[in-house]
Backbone as XML, in Angstrom:
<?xml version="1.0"?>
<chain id="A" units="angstrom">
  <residue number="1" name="UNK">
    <atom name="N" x="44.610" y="71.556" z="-3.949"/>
    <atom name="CA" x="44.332" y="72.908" z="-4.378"/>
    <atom name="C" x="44.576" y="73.866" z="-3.209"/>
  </residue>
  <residue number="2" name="UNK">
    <atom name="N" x="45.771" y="75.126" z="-3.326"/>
    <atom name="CA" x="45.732" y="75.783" z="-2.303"/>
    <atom name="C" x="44.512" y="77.078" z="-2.241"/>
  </residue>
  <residue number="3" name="UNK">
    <atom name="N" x="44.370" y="76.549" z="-0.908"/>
    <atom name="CA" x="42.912" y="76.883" z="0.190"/>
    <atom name="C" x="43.148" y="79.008" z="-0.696"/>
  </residue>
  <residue number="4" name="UNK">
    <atom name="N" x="44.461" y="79.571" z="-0.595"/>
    <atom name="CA" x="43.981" y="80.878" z="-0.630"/>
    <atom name="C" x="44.105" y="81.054" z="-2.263"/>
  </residue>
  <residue number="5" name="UNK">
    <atom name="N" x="43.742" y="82.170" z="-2.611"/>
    <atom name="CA" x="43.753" y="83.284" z="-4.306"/>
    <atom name="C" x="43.947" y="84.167" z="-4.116"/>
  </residue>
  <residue number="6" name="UNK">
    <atom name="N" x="44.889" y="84.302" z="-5.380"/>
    <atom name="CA" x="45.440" y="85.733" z="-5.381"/>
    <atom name="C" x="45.623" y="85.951" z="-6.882"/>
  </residue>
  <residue number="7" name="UNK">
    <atom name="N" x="44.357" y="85.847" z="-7.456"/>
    <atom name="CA" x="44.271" y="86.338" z="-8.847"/>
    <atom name="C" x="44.013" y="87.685" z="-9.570"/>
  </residue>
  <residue number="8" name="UNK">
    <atom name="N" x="43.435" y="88.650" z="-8.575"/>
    <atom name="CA" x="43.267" y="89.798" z="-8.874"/>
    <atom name="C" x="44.447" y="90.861" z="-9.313"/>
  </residue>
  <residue number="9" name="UNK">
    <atom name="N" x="45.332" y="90.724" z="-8.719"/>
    <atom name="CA" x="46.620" y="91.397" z="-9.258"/>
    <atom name="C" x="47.051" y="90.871" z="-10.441"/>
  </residue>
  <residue number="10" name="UNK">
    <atom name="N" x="46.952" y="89.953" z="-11.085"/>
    <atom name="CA" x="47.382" y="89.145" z="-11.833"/>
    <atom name="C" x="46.435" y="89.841" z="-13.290"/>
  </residue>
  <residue number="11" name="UNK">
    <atom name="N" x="45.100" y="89.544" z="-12.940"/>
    <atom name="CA" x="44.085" y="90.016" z="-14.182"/>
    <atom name="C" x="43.846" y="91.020" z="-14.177"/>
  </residue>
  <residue number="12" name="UNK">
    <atom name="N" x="43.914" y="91.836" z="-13.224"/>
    <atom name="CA" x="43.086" y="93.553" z="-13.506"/>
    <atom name="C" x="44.471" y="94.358" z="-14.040"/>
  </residue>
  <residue number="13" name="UNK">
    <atom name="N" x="43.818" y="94.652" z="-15.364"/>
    <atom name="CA" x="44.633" y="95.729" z="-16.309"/>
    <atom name="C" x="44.057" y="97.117" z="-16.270"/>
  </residue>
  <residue number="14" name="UNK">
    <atom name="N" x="43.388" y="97.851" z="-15.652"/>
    <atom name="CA" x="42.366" y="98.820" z="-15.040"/>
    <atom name="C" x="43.879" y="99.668" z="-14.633"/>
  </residue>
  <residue number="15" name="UNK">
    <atom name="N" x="43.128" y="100.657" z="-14.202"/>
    <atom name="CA" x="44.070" y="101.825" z="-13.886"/>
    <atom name="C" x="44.214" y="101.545" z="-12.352"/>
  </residue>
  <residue number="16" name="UNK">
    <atom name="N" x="45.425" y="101.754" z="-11.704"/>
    <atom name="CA" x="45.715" y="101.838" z="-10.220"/>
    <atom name="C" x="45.906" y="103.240" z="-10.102"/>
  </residue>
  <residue number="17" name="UNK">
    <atom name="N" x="45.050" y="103.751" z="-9.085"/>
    <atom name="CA" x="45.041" y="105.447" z="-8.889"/>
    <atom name="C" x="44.377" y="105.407" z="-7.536"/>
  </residue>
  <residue number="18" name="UNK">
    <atom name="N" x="44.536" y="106.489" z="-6.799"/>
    <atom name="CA" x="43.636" y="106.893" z="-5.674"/>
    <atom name="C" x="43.174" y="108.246" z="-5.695"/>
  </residue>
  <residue number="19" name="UNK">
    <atom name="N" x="41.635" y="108.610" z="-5.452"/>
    <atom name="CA" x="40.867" y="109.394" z="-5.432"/>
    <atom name="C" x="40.381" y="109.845" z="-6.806"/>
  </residue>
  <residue number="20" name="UNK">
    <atom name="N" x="40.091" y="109.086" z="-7.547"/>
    <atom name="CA" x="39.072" y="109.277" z="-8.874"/>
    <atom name="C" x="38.074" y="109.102" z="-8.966"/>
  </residue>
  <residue number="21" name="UNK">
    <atom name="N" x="37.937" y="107.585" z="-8.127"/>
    <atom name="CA" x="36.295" y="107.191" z="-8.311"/>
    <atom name="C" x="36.198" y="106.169" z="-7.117"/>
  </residue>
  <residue number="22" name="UNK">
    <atom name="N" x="35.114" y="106.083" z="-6.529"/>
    <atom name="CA" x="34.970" y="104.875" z="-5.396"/>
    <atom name="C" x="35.663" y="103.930" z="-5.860"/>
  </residue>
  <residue number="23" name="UNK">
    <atom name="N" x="34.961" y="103.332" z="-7.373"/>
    <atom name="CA" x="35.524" y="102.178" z="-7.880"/>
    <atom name="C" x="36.868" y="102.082" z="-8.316"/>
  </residue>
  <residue number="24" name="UNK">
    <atom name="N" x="37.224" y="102.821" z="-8.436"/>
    <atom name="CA" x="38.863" y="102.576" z="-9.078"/>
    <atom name="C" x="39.671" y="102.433" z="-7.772"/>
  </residue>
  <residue number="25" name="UNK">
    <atom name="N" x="39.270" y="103.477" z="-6.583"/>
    <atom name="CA" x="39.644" y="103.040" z="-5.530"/>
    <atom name="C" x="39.476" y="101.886" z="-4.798"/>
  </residue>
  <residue number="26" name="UNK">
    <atom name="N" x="38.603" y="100.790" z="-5.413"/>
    <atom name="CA" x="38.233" y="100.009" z="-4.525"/>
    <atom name="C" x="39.501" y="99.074" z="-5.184"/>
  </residue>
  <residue number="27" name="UNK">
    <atom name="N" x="39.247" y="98.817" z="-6.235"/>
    <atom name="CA" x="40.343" y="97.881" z="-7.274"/>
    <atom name="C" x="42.068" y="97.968" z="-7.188"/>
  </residue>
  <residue number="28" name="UNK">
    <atom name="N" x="42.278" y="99.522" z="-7.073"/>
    <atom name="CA" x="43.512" y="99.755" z="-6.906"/>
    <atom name="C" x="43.788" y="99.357" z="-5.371"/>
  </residue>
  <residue number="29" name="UNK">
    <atom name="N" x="43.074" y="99.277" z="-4.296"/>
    <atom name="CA" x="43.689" y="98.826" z="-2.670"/>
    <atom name="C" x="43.398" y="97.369" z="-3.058"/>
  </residue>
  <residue number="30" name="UNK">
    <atom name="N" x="42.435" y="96.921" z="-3.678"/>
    <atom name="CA" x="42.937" y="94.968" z="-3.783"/>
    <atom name="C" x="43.949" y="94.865" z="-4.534"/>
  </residue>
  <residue number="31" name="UNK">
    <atom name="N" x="44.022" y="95.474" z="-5.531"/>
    <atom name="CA" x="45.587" y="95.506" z="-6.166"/>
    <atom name="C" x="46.838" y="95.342" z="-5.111"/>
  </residue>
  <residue number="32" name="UNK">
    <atom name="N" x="46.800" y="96.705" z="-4.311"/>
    <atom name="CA" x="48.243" y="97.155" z="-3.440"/>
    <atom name="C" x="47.887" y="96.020" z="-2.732"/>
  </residue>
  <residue number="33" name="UNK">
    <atom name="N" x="46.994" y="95.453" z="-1.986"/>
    <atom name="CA" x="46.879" y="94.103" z="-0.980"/>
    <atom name="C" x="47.687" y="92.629" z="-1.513"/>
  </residue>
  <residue number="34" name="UNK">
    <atom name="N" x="46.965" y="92.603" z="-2.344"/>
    <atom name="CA" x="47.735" y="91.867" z="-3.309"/>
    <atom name="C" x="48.994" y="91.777" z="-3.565"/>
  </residue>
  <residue number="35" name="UNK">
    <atom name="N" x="49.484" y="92.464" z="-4.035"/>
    <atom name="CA" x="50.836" y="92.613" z="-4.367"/>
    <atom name="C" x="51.405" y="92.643" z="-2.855"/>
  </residue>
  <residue number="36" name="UNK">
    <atom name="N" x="50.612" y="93.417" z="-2.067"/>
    <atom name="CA" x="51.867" y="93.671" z="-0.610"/>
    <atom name="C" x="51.621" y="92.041" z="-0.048"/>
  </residue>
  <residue number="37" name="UNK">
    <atom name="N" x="51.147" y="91.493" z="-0.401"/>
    <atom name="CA" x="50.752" y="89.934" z="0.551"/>
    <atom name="C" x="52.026" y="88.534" z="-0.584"/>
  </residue>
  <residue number="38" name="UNK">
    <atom name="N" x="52.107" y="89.373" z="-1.440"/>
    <atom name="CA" x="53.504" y="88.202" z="-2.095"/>
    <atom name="C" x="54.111" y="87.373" z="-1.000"/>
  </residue>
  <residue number="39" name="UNK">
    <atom name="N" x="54.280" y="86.379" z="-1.458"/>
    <atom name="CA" x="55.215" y="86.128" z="-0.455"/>
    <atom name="C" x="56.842" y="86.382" z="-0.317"/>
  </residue>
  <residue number="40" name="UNK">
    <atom name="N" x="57.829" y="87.012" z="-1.533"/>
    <atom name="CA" x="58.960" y="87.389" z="-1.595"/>
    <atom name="C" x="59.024" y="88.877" z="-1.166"/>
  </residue>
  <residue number="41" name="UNK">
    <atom name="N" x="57.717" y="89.561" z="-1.427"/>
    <atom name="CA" x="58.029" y="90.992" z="-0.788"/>
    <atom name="C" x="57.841" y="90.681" z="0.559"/>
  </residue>
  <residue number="42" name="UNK">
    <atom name="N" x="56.680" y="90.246" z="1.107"/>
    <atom name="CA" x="56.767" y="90.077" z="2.767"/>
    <atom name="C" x="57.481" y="89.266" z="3.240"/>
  </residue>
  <residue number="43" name="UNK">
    <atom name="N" x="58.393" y="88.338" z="2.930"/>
    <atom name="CA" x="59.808" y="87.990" z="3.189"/>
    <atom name="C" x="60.556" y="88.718" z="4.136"/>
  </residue>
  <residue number="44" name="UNK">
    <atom name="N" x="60.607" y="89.763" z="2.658"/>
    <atom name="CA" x="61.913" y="91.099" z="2.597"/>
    <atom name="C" x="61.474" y="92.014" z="4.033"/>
  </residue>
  <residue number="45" name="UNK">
    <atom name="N" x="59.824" y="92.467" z="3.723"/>
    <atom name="CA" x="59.589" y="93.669" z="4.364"/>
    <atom name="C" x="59.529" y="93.158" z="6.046"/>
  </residue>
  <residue number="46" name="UNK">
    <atom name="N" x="58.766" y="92.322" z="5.877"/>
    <atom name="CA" x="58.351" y="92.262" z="7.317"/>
    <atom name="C" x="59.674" y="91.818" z="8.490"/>
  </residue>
  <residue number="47" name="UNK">
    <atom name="N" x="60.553" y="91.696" z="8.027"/>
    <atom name="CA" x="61.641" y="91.567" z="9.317"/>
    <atom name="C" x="62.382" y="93.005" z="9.355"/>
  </residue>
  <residue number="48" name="UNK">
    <atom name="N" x="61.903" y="93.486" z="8.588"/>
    <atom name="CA" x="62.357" y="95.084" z="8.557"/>
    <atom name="C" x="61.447" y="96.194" z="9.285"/>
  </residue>
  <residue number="49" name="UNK">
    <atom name="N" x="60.285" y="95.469" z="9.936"/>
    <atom name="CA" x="59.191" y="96.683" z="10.460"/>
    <atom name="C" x="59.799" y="96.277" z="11.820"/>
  </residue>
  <residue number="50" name="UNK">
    <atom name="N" x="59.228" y="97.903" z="12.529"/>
    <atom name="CA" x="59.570" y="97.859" z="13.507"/>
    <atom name="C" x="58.472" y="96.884" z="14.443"/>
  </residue>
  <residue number="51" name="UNK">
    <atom name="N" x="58.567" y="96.673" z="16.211"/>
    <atom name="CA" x="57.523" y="96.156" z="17.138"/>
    <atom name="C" x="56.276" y="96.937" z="16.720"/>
  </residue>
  <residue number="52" name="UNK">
    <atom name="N" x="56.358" y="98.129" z="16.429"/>
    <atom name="CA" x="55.272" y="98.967" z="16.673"/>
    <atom name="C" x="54.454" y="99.219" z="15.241"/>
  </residue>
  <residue number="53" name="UNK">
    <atom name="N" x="55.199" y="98.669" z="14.348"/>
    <atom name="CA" x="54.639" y="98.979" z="12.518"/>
    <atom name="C" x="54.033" y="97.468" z="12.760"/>
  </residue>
  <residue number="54" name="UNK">
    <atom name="N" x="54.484" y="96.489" z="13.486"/>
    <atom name="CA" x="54.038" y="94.763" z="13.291"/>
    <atom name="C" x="52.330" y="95.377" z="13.854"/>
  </residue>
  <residue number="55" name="UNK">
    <atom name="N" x="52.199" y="95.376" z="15.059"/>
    <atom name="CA" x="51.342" y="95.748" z="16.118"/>
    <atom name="C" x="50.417" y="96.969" z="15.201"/>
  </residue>
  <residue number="56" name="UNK">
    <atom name="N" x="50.627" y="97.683" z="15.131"/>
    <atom name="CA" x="49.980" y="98.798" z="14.081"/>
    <atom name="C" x="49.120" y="98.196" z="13.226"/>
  </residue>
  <residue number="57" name="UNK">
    <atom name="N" x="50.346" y="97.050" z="11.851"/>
    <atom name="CA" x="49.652" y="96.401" z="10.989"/>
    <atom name="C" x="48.412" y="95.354" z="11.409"/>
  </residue>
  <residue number="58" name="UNK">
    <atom name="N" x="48.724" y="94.752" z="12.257"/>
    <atom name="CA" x="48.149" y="93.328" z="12.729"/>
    <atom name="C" x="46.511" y="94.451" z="13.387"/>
  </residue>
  <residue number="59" name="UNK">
    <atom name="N" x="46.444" y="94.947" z="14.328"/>
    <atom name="CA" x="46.044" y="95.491" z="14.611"/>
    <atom name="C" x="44.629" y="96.253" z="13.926"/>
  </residue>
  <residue number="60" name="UNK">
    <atom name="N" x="44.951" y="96.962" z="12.901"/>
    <atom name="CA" x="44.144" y="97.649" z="11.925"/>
    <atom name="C" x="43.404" y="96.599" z="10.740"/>
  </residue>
  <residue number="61" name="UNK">
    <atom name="N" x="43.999" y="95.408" z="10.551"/>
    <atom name="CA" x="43.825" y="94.094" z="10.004"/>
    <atom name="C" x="42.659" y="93.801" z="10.708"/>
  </residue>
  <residue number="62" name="UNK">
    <atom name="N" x="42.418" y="93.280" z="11.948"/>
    <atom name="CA" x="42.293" y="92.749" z="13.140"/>
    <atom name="C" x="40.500" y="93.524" z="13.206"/>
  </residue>
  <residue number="63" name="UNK">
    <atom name="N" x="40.967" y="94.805" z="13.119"/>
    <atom name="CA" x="39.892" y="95.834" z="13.869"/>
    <atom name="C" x="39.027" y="95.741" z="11.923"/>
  </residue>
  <residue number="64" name="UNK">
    <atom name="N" x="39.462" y="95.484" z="11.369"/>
    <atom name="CA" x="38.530" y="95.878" z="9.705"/>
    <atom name="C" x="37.918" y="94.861" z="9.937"/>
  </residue>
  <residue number="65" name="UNK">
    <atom name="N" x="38.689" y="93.798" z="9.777"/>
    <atom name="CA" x="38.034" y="91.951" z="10.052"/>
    <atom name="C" x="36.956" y="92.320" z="10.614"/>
  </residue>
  <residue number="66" name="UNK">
    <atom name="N" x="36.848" y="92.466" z="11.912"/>
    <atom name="CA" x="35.861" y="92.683" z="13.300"/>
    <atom name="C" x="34.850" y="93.403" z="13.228"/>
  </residue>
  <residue number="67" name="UNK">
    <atom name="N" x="35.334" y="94.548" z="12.820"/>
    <atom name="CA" x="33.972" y="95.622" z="11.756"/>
    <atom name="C" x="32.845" y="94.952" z="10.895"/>
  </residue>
  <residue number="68" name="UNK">
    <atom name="N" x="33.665" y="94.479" z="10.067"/>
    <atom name="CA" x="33.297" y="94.426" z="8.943"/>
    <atom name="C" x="33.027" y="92.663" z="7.704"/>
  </residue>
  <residue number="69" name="UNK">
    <atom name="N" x="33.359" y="92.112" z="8.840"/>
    <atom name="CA" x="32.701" y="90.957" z="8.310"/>
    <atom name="C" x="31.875" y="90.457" z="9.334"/>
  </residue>
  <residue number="70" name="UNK">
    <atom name="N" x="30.662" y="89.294" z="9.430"/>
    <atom name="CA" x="30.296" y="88.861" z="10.364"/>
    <atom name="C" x="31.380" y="87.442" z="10.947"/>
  </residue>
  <residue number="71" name="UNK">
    <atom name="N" x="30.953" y="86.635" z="12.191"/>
    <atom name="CA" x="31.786" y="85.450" z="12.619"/>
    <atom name="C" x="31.763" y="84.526" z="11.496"/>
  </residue>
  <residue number="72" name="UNK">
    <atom name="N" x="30.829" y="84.495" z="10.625"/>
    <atom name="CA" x="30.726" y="82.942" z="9.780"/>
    <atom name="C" x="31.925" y="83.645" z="8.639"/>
  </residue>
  <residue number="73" name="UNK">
    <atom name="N" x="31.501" y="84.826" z="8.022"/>
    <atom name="CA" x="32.003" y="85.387" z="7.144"/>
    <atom name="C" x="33.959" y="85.011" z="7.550"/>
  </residue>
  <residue number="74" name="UNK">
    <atom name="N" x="34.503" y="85.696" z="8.745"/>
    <atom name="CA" x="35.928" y="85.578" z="9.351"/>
    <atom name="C" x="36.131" y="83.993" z="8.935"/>
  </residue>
  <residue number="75" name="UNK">
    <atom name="N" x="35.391" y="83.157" z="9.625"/>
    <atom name="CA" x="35.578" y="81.985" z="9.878"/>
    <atom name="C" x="35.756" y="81.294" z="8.134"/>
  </residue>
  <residue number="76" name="UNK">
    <atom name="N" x="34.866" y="81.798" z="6.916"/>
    <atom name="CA" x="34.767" y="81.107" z="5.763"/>
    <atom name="C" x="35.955" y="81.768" z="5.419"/>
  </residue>
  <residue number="77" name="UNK">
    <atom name="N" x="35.739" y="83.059" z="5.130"/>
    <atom name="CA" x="36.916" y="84.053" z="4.270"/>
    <atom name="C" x="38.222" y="84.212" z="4.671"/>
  </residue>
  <residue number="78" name="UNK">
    <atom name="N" x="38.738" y="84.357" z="5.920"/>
    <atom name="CA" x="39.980" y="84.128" z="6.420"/>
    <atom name="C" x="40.242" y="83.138" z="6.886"/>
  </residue>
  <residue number="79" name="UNK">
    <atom name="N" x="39.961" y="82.250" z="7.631"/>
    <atom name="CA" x="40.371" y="81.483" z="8.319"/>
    <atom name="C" x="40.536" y="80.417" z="7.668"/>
  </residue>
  <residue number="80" name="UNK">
    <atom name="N" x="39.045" y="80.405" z="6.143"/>
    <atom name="CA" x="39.490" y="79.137" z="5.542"/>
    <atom name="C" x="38.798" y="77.873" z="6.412"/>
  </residue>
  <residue number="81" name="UNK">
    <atom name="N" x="37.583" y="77.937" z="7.172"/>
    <atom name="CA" x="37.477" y="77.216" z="7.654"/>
    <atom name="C" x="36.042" y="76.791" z="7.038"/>
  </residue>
  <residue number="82" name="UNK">
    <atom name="N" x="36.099" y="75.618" z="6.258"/>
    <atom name="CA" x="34.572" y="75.500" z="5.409"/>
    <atom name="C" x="33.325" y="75.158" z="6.680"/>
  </residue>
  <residue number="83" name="UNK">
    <atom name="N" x="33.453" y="74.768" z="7.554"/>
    <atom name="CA" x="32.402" y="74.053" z="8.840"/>
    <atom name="C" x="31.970" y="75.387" z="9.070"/>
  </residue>
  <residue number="84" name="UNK">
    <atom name="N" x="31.998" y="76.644" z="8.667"/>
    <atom name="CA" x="31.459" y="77.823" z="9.616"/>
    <atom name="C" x="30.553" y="78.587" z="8.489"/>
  </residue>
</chain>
């Protein structure tokens, strides 16, 4: 069974919009995440960003993670690592 999911793009028939409602905003950026994390679009896109759009992206990724989850949380939710 692969370790990640990516079912939310798949099931939410909800409106994709920004600035209507917290919630619609919250649904429509797991949406765009979603979809931008394909693996045939980030194929395409990512040898097309520049040093500084890689670094930018990785970066702002990096700094939300760090915010905003705790170490066990990083360690279960991204990393995929069940021991944490």
């Amino acid at each position: 069974m692969p370790a990640h999911k990516h079912t939310m793009a798949d099931k939410y028939d909800g409106m994709v919009a920004f600035g209507l409602s917290r919630e619609i905003d919250e649904k429509s950026l797991m949406y765009y995440l979603q979809k931008f994390s394909d693996d045939d679009l980030l194929e395409a896109l990512v040898p097309r960003l520049s040093d500084d759009e890689l670094n930018r992206l990785f970066v702002l990724m990096s700094d939300l993670m760090r915010k905003h989850l705790s170490d066990s949380e990083y360690h279960r939710l991204f990393l995929k690592d069940p021991q944490k």
